[in-house]
N, C-alpha and C positions, 0 to 999 in steps of 0.2 A: 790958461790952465788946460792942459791935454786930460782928456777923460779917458782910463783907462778899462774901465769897466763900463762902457757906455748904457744910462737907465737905469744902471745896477748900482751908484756911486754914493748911495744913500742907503741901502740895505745892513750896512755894520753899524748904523745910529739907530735906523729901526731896532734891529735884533738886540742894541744895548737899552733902548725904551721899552721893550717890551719883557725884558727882565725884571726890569726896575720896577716894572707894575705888573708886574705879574701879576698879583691880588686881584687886581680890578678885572672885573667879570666884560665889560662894554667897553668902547671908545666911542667917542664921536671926533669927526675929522672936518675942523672949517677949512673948508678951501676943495672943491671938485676941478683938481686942477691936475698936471703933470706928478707933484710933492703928494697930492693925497691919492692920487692912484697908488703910487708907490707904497703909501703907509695902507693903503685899502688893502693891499696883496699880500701884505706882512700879515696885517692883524684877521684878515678872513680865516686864512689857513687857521688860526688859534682859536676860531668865534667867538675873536674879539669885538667884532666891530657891530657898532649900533646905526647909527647913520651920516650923511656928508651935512656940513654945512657949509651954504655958499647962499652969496645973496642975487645971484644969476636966478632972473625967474622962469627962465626956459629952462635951464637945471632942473629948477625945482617943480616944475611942471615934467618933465622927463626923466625927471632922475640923470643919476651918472654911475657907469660900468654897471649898469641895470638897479642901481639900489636908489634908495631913495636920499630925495634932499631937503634939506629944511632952513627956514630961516633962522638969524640968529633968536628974533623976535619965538620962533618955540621951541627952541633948545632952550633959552630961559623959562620959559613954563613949564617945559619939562624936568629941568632942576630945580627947580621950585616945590613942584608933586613930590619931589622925591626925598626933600628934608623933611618933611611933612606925616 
C-alpha cells in the first residue's frame, strides 16, 4: 500500500470519530504509540483529550508528547468514580 498522505493517512477517521462524539467532553487514548499521537493531535486541538493509556512504564513514568500516562489498572478506577 503506497501512502499518500504520509502521517496524515488517518486524519479523515479521526475527524469522523470526533463528530460522532462530539458530546463527550474527554477522551482517553490506549496506546502512547504512532496511532495515538495522531488521535492526541486531533483531539487536543478540541480539548478533547484526558490522558494516554499504555502499559509502558517508562511512558508512564515520563509521560508521552509531554502528557501524561496511565495504566489500564487506573483508568478503570477512574471509571468507576465516575458512575458513582
Amino acid at each position: 500500500m503506497k501512502l499518500i498522505n504520509k502521517e496524515h493517512e488517518l486524519d479523515e477517521i479521526a475527524n469522523k470519530l470526533l463528530l460522532e462524539f462530539n458530546g463527550r467532553s474527554k477522551f482517553y487514548i490506549y496506546g502512547a504509540g504512532k496511532l495515538g499521537k495522531l488521535l492526541y493531535e486531533k483531539l487536543k486541538c478540541k480539548n478533547q483529550f484526558s490522558a494516554f493509556i499504555d502499559n509502558d512504564n517508562r511512558k508512564q513514568r515520563d509521560g508521552f508528547c509531554s502528557q501524561k500516562v496511565i495504566t489500564f489498572k487506573e483508568y478503570l478506577k477512574v471509571m468507576s468514580n465516575c458512575s458513582n
